[in-house]
C-alpha positions, 0 to 999 in steps of 0.5 A, a space after each residue: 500500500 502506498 503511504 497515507 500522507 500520498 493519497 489525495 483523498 487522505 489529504 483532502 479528509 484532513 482539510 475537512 477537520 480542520 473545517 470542522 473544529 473551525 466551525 464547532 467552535 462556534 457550537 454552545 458550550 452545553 454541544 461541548 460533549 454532545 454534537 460538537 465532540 459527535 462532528 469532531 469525531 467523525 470527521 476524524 475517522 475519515 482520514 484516520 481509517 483511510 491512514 490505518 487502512 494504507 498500513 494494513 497487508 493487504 488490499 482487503 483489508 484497505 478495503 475495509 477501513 475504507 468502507 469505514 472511512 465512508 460510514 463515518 463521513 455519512 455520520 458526519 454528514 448527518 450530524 451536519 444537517 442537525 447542525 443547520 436544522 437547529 441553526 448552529 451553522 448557517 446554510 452558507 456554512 452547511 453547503 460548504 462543508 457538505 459540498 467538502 465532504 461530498 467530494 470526499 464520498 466520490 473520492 473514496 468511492 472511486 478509490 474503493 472501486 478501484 481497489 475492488 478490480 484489484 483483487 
């Protein structure tokens, strides 16, 4: 497997949480342990299952973390709408962390089926 640190969407997922703390500072103090660490923690499984799943021996197994690395993102993009929906973001804020994260979803997605006709 090639290292983490190489793969574009590794790169990109890493931007994104960045984005993301950015934003739920903002987020009420009473957040702190509820959506703002739900959103934080998301966002960091995304690149944190891509980077694991890079070390593993085999595609299989990169695979997997990157099918993992997919659930989190929808989790994220869940807790993101909740955000809108009980105006902790804005619609501006929402629509640029989700168009964010979609390309992420067609990044993992392409990788994943490249992967798949590997093995």
């Amino acid at each position: 497997m090639s290292h983490f640190r190489k793969i574009l969407v590794w790169q990109k997922s890493i931007s994104l949480v960045t984005k993301i703390y950015k934003t739920t500072k903002t987020f009420p103090k009473e957040e702190t342990f509820g959506l703002t660490s739900q959103i934080r923690r998301s966002s960091i499984s995304i690149s944190s299952n891509i980077a694991e799943g890079s070390g593993r021996e085999s595609t299989k197994d990169f695979l997997r973390f990157l099918y993992i690395s997919l659930g989190s993102l929808f989790e994220m993009q869940t807790q993101l709408e909740i955000a809108k929906n009980i105006i902790y973001i804005n619609e501006e804020e929402f629509n640029n962390l989700y168009e964010d994260s979609r390309e992420i979803e067609r990044m993992l997605a392409s990788l994943i089926k490249k992967l798949k006709e590997t093995i």
